[in-house]
C-alpha positions in Angstrom: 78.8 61.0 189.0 77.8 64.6 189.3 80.8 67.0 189.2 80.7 70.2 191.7 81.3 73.1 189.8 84.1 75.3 191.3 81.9 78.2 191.7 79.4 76.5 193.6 78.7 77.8 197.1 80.4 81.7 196.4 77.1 83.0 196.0 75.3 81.7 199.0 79.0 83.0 201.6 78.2 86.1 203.2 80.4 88.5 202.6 79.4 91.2 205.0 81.3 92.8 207.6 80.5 91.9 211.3 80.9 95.4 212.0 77.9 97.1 210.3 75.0 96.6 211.9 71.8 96.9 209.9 68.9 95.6 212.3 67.5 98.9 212.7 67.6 100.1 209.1 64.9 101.5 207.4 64.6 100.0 203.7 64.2 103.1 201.0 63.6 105.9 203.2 66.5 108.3 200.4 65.5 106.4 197.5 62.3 109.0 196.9 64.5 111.5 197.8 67.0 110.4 195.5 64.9 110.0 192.3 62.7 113.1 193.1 65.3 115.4 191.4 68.0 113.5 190.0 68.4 113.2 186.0 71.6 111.4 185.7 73.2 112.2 181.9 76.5 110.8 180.6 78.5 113.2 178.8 80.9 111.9 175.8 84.8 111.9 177.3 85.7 114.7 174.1 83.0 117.0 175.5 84.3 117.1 179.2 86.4 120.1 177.8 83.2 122.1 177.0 81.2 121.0 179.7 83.4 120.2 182.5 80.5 120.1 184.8 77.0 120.5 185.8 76.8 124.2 185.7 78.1 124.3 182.6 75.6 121.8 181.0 72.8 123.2 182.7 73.8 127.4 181.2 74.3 125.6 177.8 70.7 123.8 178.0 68.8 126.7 179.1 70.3 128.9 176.1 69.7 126.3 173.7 66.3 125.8 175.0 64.0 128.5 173.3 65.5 127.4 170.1 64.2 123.9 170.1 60.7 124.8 171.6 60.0 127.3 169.0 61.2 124.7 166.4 58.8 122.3 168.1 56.2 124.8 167.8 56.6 125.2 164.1 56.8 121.5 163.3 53.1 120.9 165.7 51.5 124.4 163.4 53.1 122.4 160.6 51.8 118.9 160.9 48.5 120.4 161.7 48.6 122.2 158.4 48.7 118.7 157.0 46.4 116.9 158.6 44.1 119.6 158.0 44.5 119.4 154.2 44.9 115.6 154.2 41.4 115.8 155.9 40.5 117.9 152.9 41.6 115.6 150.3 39.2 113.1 152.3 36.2 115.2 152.4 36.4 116.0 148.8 36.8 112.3 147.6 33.9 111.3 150.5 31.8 113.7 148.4 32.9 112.8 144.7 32.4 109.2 145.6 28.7 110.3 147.0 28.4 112.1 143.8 29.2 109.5 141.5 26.9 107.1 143.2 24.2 109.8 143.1 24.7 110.0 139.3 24.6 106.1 139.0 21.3 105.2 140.4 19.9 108.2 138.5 21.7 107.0 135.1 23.4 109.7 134.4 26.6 109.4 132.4 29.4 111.3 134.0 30.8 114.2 131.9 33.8 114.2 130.6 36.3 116.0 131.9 38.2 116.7 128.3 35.4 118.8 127.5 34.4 115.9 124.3 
């Protein structure tokens, strides 16, 4: 015997109001609207004294702002700096490894770099 689970059948009832009337609705003519501008942030409840609302987020944003995007600047000019040396490193060991095969089909013994 199958047993009918009690919640069987809620999901199918219609639970909308005879009174609203959507036959001549137009399906997502706000959303685009909507999402165009809208950055929707949470703010932690112990901060609500601070920023008790949008305009006070917003002045605290732009002020803080320039700070990160000059740090941003520095850490881009400072992780160039090392790929531009780590490139380095690889063009000098390209060429000591095109060196030392050089020296090896010509037979000549590497010197030694204690000077011996």
């Amino acid at each position: 015997m199958n047993k009918v689970s009690p919640r069987a059948g809620k999901g199918d009832r219609d639970t909308m109001r005879r009174e609203y009337d959507f036959s001549k609705a137009v399906r997502g003519v706000t959303a685009a609207r909507f999402a165009s501008g809208t950055n929707v942030v949470v703010i932690d409840p112990e901060l609500l004294d601070v920023f008790p609302d949008s305009t006070a987020v917003n002045e605290a944003l732009r002020a803080l702002a320039p700070v990160l995007r000059s740090c941003r600047r520095a850490n881009v000019r400072h992780s160039r700096a090392k790929k531009s040396s780590a490139a380095a490193s690889l063009r000098r060991s390209a060429r000591a490894r095109r060196a030392s095969r050089a020296r090896s089909r010509a037979g000549t013994p590497r010197a030694d770099p204690s000077g011996r």
